[in-house]
C-alpha positions in Angstrom: -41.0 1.0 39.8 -40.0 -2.7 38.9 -36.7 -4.4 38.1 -37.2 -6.7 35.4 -33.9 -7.9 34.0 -31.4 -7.7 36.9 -27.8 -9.4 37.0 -27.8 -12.4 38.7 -27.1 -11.9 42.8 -25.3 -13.9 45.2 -27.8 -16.6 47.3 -28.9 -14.2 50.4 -29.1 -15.8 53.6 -32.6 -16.2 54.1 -34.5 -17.5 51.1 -37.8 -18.7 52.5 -40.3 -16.3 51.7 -42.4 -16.9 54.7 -39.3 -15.9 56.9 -38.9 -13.1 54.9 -42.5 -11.9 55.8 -41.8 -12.3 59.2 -38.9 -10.4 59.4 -40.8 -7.2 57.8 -43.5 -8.3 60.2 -41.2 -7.8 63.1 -39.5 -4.7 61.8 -43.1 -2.8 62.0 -44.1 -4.5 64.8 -40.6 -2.9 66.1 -40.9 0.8 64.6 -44.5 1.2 66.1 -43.8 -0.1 69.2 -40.7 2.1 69.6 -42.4 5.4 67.9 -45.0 5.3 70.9 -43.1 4.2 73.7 -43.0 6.7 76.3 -38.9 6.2 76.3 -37.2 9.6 76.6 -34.4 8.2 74.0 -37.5 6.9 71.3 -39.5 9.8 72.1 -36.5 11.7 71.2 -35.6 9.5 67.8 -38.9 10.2 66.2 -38.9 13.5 67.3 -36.6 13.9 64.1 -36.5 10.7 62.5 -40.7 9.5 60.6 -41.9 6.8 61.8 -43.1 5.5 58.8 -39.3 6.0 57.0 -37.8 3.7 59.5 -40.2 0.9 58.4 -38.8 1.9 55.3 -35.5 2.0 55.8 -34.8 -1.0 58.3 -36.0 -3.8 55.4 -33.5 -2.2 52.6 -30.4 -3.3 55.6 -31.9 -6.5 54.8 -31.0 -6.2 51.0 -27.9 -4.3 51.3 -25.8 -6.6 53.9 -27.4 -9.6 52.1 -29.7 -11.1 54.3 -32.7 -11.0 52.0 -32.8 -10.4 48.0 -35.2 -8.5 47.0 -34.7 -9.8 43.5 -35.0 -13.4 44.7 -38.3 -13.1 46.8 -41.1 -12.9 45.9 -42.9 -10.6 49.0 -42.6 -8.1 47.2 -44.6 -9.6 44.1 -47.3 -10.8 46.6 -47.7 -7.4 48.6 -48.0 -5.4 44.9 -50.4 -8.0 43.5 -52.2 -9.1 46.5 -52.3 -6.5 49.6 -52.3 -3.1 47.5 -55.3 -3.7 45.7 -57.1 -4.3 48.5 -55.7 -1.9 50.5 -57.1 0.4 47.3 -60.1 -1.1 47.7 -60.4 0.0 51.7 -58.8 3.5 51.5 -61.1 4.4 48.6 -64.1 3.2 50.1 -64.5 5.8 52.1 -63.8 8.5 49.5 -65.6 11.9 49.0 -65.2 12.7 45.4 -66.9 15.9 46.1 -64.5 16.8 49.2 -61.6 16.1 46.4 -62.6 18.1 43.8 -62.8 20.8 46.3 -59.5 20.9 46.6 -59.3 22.9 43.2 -56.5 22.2 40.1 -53.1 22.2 42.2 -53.1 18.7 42.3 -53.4 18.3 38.6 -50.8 21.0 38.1 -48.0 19.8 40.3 -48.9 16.2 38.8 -48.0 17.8 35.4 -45.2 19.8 36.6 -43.6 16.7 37.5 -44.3 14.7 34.0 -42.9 18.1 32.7 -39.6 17.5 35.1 -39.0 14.1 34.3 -39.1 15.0 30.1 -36.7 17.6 30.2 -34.4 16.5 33.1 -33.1 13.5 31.1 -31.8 15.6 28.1 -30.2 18.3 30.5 -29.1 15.6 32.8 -27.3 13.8 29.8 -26.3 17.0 28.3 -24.9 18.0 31.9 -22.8 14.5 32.3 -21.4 14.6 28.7 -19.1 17.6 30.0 -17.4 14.9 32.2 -18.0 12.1 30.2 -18.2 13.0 26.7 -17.6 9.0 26.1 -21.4 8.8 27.0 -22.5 10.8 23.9 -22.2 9.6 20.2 -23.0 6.0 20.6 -25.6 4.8 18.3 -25.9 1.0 19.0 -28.2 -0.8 21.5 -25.8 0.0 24.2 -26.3 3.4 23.9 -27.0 5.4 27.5 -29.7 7.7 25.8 -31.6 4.6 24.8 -31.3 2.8 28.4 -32.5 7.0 29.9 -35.4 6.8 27.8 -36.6 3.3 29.0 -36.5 5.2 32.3 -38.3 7.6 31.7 -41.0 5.2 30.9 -40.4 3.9 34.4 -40.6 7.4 35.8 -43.8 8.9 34.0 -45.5 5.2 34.4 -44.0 2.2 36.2 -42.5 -0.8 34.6 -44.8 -1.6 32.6 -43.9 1.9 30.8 -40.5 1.2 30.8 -40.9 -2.1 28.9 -42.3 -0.4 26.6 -40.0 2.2 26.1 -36.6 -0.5 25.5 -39.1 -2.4 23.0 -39.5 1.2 21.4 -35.7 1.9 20.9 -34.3 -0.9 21.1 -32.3 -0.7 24.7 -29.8 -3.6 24.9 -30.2 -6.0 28.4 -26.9 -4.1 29.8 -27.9 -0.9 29.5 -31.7 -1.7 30.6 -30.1 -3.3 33.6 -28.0 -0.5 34.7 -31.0 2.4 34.5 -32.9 -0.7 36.8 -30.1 0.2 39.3 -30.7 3.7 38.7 -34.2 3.8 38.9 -34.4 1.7 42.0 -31.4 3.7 43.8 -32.3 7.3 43.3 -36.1 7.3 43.1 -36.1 5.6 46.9 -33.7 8.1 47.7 -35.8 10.6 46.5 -39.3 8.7 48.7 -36.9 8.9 51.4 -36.8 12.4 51.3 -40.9 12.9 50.9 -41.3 11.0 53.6 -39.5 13.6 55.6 -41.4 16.2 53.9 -45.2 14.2 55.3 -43.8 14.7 58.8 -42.9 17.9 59.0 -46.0 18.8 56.1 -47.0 21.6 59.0 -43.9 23.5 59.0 -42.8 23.4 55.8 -46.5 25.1 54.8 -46.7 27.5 57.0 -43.1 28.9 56.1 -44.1 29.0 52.4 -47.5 30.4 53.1 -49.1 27.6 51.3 -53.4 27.4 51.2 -53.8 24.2 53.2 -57.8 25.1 53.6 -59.2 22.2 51.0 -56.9 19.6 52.1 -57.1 20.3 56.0 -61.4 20.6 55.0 -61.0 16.9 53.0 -59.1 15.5 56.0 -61.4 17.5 58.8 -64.6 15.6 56.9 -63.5 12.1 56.9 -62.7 12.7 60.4 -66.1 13.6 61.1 -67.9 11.2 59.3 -65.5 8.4 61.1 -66.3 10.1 64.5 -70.4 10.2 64.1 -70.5 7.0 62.8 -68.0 5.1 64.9 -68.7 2.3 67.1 -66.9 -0.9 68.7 -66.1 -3.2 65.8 -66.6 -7.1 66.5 -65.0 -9.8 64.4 -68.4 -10.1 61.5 -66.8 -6.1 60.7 -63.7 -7.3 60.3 -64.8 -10.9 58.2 -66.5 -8.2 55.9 -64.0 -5.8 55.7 -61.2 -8.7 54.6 -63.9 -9.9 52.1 -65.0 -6.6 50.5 -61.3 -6.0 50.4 -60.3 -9.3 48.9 -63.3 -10.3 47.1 -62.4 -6.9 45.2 -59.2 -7.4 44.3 -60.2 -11.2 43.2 -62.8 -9.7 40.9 -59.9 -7.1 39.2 -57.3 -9.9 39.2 -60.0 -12.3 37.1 -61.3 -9.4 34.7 -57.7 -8.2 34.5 -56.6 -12.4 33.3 -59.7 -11.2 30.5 -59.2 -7.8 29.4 -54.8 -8.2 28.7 -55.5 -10.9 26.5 -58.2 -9.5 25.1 -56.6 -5.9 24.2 -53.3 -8.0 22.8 -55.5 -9.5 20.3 -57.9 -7.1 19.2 -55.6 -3.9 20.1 -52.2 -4.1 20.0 -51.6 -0.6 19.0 -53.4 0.1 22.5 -50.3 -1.0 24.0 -49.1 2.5 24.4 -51.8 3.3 27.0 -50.7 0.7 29.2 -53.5 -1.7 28.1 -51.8 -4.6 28.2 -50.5 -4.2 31.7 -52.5 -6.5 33.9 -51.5 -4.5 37.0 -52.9 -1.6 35.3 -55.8 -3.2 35.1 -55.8 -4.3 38.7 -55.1 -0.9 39.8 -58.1 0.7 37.7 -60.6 -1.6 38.4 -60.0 -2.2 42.4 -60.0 1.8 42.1 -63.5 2.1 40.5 -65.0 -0.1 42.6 -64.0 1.8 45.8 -65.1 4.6 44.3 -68.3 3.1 43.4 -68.5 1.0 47.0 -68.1 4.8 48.5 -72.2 5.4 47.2 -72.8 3.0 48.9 -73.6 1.5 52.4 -70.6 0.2 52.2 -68.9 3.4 53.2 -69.8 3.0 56.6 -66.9 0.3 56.8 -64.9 3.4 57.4 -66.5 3.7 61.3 -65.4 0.1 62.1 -62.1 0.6 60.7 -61.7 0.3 57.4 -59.0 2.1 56.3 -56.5 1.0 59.2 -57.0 -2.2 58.2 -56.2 -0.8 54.2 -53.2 0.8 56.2 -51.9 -2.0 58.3 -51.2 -3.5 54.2 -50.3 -0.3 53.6 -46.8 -0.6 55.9 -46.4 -4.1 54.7 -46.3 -2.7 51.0 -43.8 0.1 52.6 -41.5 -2.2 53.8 -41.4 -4.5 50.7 -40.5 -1.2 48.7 -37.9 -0.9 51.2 -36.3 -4.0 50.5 -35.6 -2.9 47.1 -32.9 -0.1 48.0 -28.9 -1.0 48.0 -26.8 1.9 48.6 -23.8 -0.3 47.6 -25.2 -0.2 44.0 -24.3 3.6 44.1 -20.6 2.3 43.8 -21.1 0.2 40.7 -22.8 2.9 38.7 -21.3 6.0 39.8 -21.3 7.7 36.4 -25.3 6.6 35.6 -26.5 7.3 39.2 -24.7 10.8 38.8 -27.4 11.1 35.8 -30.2 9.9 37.7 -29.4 12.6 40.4 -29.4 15.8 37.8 -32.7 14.2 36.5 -34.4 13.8 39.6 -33.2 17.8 40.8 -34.1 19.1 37.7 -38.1 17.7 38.8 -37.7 18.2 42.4 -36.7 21.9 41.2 -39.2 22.5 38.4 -41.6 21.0 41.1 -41.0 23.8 43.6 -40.2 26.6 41.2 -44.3 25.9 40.4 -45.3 25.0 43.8 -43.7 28.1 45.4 -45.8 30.5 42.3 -49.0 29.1 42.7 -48.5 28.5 46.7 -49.4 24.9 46.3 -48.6 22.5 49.8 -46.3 20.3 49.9 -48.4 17.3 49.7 -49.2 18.9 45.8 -45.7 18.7 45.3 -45.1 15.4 47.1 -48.2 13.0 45.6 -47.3 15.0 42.4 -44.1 13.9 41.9 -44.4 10.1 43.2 -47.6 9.7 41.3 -45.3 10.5 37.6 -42.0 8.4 40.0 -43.5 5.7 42.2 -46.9 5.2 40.4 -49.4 3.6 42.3 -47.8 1.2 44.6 -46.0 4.9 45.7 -48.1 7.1 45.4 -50.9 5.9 47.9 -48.0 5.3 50.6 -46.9 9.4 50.3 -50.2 10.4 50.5 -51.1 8.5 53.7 -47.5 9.9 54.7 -49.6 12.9 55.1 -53.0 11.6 56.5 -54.7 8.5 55.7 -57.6 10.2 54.3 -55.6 11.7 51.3 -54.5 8.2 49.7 -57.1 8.1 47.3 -55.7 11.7 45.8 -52.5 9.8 45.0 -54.1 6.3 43.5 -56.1 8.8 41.3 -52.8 10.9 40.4 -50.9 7.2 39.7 -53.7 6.4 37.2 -53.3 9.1 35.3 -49.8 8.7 35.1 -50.1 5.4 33.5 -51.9 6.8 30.8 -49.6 9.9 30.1 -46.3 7.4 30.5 -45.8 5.9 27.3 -46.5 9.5 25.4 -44.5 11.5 27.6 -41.8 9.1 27.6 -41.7 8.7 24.2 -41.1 12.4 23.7 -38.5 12.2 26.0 -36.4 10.0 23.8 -36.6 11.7 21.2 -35.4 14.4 23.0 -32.6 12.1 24.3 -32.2 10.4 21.0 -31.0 14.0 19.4 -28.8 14.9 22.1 -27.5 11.2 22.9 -26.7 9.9 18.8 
């Protein structure tokens, strides 16, 4: 998700960048001291409460009572371009392509399901709201809601780069573009909120639906295993080459990426429509391959001296920064397009577990499904670690292939919008 195009926001309080760093420093440094003290009253807490959404929720008080604008700083811009392809880099290091394919079609099904949800949710979610606002239907010009849902849905199949494309396509005026921003930013962390919850209490939730755990709980079972028989104490040279693998890495994909946008704008412009000209597309796709290529290699056994805790630790940093983005006061100044936002997002959280309850998929199908079509992948990865760190890869390889279905799927969508909508 991105916010391109926001109204202009009051100075926060804290504008040094730095400061701002520290302060989402200190919040995890808070959560995960708290979340393993041996206090009855923490022990209690996150007996109910994730760990991991509390470092997600703490940073967005930051944004909502003004202390920090998320707009303004530029964390968050450093964690997406910086620390999440290298954290890519280390989580898919250690991959087992093998182990994942093992886990059979589910993924790839849920994954669709979800594209599926998000292309008819916005027409029945605008056809839904036009019984109390009929005012919302008929309008023709750039201001027009069905054109500003549409640009969404470019967000929600792809990420922002998506979306761009989609209020290029038709024609979404700066207003209406800025108001689905709110939307997007409001109800899909509402929504990550809620699959957090779901990645702590994975366990339960399966066993009462009856789910087949058996590939994922054999994926996770092998990475453990291979981490165990390898481990040893790491010294600080495992730890220079882990921060230079990762970061070497992401250089590499942040040069050929400042090649390959240019490059495709030139030559292929109609290629625009696969995301092509999205440098953090290309980021994400080439940091991706060369984990998985790094994971034939030697190079796996980074994973023994901690490789993907140290992926993790940029991980939570990228978690918080999301968090920063979420306002729950901007529920108040949209009420009537956040009302939309919330049909469309039930009508994929339903068509989600309408699927996942036939085909007795686990939750973390439905879960990485959904945020790899909703978050993309600066999401995706963190659900899927929700659940264990092994399974991140599964979501950064869902999150690519939702940046190639975006712009078709969303482009459907408005047309299905643009009938119902004009």
């Amino acid at each position: 998700m991105s916010a391109p195009l926001s109204a202009p926001l009051a100075t926060p309080l804290i504008t040094n960048d730095a400061t701002v760093l520290g302060l989402l420093a200190i919040i995890l440094g808070f959560v995960f001291y708290s979340s393993n003290s041996q206090h009855p009253v923490w022990k209690k807490f996150y007996q109910y409460v994730p760990a991991l959404l509390i470092c997600y929720l703490l940073p967005s008080l930051l944004n909502t009572f003004g202390i920090v604008s998320a707009e303004i700083s530029q964390v968050d811009d450093v964690a997406k371009y910086y620390l999440l392809p290298a954290c890519l880099v280390l989580l898919t290091l250690s991959i087992d392509l093998k182990a994942i394919a093992a886990l059979g079609n589910k993924a790839i099904i849920m994954f669709l399901t979800g594209t599926i949800g998000v292309v008819i949710g916005g027409p029945i979610a605008l056809l839904a709201i036009s019984v109390i606002w009929p005012e919302l239907i008929g309008v023709s010009g750039p201001d027009a809601v069905w054109r500003g849902m549409a640009a969404l849905a470019g967000s929600w199949i792809g990420g922002g780069a998506n979306m761009l494309a989609m209020k290029e396509i038709y024609g979404a005026d700066g207003k209406i573009f800025t108001i689905m921003v709110t939307v997007d930013i409001v109800v899909a962390n509402l929504w990550m909120a809620v699959l957090l919850y779901f990645a702590a209490n994975h366990k339960r939730i399966d066993a009462k639906s009856g789910a087949d755990t058996s590939g994922i709980d054999k994926l996770i079972a092998k990475v453990e295993a291979f981490e165990r028989d390898h481990a040893r104490r790491p010294e600080l040279k495992d730890f220079i080459f882990i921060i230079a693998i990762a970061f070497g890495a992401a250089g590499f994909a942040h040069l050929a990426a400042d090649f390959l946008v240019p490059f495709f704008k030139v030559n292929y412009p109609e290629l625009e429509k696969f995301s092509l000209h999205s440098k953090l597309f290309w980021i994400i796709v080439l940091v991706t391959s060369v984990g998985l290529m790094f994971s034939f290699t030697r190079l796996r056994q980074l994973e023994a001296v901690g490789a993907s805790k140290v992926g993790s630790s940029f991980l939570y940093i990228l978690v918080a920064t999301i968090g920063l983005h979420m306002d729950i006061t901007q529920i108040i100044e949209a009420p009537k397009y956040v009302v939309i936002g919330l049909i469309w997002m039930a009508v994929h959280v339903l068509l989600l577990f309408i699927v996942g309850k036939m085909i007795k998929a686990p939750i973390f199908y439905l879960a990485v499904g959904s945020k790899a079509n909703i978050g993309g992948a600066a999401s995706a990865p963190v659900i899927a670690s929700a659940f264990h760190p092994s399974l991140a890869p599964v979501g950064v390889l869902l999150a690519v292939l939702g940046y190639a279905l975006g712009t078709y799927m969303a482009w459907i969508c408005g047309q299905l919008l643009r009938i119902i909508g004009s």
